[in-house]
C-alpha positions in Angstrom: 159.0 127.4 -43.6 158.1 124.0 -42.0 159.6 120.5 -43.6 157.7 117.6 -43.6 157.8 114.3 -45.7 155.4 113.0 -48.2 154.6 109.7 -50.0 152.6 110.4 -53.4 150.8 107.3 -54.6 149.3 107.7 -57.8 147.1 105.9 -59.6 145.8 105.3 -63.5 143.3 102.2 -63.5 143.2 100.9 -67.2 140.0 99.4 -66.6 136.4 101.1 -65.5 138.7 102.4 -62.2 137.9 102.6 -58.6 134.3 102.5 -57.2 133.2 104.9 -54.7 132.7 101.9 -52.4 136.5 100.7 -53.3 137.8 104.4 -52.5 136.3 104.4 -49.0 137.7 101.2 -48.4 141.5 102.9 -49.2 140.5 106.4 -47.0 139.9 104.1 -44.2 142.9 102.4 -44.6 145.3 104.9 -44.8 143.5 106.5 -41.7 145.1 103.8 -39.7 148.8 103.9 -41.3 150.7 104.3 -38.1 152.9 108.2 -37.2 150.2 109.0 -40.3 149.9 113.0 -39.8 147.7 113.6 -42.4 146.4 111.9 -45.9 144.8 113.9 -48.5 142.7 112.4 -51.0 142.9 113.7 -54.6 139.9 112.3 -57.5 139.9 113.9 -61.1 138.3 116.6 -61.3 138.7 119.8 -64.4 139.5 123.6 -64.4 140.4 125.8 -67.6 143.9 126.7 -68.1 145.0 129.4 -70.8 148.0 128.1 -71.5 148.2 123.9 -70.6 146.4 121.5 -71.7 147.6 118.0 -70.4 145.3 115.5 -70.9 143.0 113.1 -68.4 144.0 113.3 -64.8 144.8 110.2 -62.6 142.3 109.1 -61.6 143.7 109.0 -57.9 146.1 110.3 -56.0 146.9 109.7 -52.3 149.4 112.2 -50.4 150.5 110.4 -47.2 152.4 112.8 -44.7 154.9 111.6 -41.8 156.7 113.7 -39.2 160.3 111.9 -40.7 161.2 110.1 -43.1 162.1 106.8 -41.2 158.2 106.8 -40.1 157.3 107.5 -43.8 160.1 104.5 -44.8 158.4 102.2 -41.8 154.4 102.8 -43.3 156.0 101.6 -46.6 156.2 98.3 -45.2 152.7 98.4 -43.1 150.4 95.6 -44.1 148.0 98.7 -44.9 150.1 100.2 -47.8 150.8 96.6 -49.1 147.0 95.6 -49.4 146.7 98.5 -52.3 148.4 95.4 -54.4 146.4 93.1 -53.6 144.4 91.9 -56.3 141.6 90.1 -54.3 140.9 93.3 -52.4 141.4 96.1 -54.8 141.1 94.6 -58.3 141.2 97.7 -59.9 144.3 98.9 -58.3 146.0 95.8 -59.1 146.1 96.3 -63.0 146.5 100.2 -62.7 149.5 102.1 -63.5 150.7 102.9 -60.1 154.1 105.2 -59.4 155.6 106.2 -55.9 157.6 108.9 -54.9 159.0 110.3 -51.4 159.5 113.6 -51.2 160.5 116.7 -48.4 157.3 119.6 -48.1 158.1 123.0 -48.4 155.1 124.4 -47.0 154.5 128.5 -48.0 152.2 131.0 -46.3 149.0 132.5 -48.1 147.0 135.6 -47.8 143.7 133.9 -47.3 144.3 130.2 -45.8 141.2 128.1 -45.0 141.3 126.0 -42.0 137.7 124.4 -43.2 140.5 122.7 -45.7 142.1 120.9 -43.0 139.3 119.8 -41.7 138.1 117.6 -44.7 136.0 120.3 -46.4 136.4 119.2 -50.4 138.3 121.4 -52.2 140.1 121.7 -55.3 144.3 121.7 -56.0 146.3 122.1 -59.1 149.0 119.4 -58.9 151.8 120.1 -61.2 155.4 118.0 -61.8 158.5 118.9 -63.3 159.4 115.5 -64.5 162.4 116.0 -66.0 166.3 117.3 -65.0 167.1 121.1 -64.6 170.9 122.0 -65.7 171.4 123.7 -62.4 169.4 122.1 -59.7 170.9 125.0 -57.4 170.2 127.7 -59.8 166.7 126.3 -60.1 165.4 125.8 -56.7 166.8 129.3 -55.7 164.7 130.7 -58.3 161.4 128.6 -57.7 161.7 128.7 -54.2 162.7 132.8 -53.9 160.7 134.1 -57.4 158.4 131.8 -58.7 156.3 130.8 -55.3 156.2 134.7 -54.7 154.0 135.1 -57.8 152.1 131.6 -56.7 151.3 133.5 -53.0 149.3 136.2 -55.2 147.0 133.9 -56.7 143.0 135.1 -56.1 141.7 132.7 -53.5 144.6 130.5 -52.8 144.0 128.5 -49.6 147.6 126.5 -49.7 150.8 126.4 -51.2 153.1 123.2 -50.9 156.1 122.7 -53.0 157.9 119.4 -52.8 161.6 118.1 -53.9 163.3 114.9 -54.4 164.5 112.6 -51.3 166.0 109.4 -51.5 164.0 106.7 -49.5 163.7 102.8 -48.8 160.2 101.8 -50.0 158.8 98.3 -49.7 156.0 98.9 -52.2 156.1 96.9 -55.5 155.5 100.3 -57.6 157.3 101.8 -60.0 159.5 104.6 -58.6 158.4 108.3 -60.1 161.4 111.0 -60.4 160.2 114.1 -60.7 162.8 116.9 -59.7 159.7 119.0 -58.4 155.9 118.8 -57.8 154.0 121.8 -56.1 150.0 122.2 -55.7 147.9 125.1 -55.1 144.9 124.7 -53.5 141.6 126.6 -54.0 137.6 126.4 -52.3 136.5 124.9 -55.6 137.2 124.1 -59.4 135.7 127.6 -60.2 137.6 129.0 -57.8 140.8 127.4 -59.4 139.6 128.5 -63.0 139.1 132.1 -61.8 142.5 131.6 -60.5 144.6 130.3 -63.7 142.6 133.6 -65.9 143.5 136.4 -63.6 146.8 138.4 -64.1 148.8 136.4 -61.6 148.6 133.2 -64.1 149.9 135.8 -66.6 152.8 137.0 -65.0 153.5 133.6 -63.9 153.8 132.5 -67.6 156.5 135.2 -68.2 158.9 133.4 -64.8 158.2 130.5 -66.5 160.0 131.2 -69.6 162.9 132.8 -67.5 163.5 129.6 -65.4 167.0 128.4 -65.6 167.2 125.6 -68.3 165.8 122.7 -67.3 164.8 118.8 -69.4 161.5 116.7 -69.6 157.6 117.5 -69.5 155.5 119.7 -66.9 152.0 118.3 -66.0 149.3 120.1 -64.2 145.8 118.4 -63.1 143.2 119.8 -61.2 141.2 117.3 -58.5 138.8 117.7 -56.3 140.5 116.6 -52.8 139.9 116.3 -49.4 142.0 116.3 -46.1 141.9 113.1 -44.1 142.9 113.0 -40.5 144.4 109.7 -38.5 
């Protein structure tokens, strides 16, 4: 299971948002963030869940991966990452609701990967957080990591499996600091796909682990965007 870091950066304008010109403008930035291994770009997007419901994605979300975390700590301070604030350049980012978070990649193996993916063909991913505080974090991440990600890995058409935990960084962005215990994604050709996914047995039996995870605090999102791989 490889271990890689990640910088989320996510993003809920409270005005019109982001122009397509204006989100360009950020891909090619991030492009050049230096020991960059890979950025994917996630936009809103929508797929039918039987059992959430949780409202309006963000309207972006940038994943920013780095080899270690001191590389991921240096980017922080890159005049690239601090532009995003700048309210001359990126208006829109400048009012938004931004949160950060750094976090170690726990990367799973599927059935039916898609190397298209990694190439920048769009796709679609379910991000999902566990915002709040389990009782056990042991107990928990020995059954998410040993149970729960076994029913994931069974899911129709998954393409990629990620599932990410808290680290402790230095960042130089002005953002608020996020503090989820836990995000994963799952990652799928297309929205339908996705859909397909979340009404096939699998999402059932997933349901059922769910209610026999070891107590835990605080809300559980999941969004579906439409992404895209980006390569330095």
């Amino acid at each position: 299971m490889a271990i890689d870091t990640c910088l989320f950066l996510i993003f809920r304008p409270r005005d019109a948002g982001l122009s397509a010109e204006k989100l360009a403008e950020v891909i090619a930035l991030v492009k050049d963030l230096p020991k960059l291994s890979k950025a994917i770009i996630h936009t809103a997007s929508a797929a039918s869940d039987p059992y959430v419901k949780d409202g309006a994605p963000p309207q972006l979300v940038l994943q920013l991966y780095f080899g270690t975390l001191s590389d991921l700590e240096a980017a922080t301070s890159h005049d690239t990452l601090q532009s995003l604030a700048s309210r001359d350049r990126f208006p829109a980012l400048a009012v938004a609701d931004i949160e950060q978070q750094v976090m170690l990649v726990r990367s799973f193996s599927v059935s039916e990967p898609n190397v298209a993916i990694a190439k920048g063909t769009p796709h679609c991913t379910y991000l999902v957080a566990y915002e709040g505080e389990a009782q056990d974090i042991g107990a928990w991440l020995h059954h998410y990591l040993d149970k729960h990600t076994a029913h994931m890995a069974r899911f129709p058409g998954l393409r990629e499996l990620e599932v990410y935990t808290r680290l402790d960084a230095a960042s130089a962005l002005p953002w608020r600091r996020s503090n989820c215990m836990q995000r994963n994604k799952v990652v799928f050709d297309s929205a339908e796909a996705l859909t397909q996914a979340l009404n096939s047995p699998v999402r059932h039996e997933m349901r059922a682990d769910f209610n026999a995870f070891p107590p835990f605090t605080g809300p559980t999102t999941h969004y579906a965007m439409a992404t895209r791989v980006v390569q330095p």
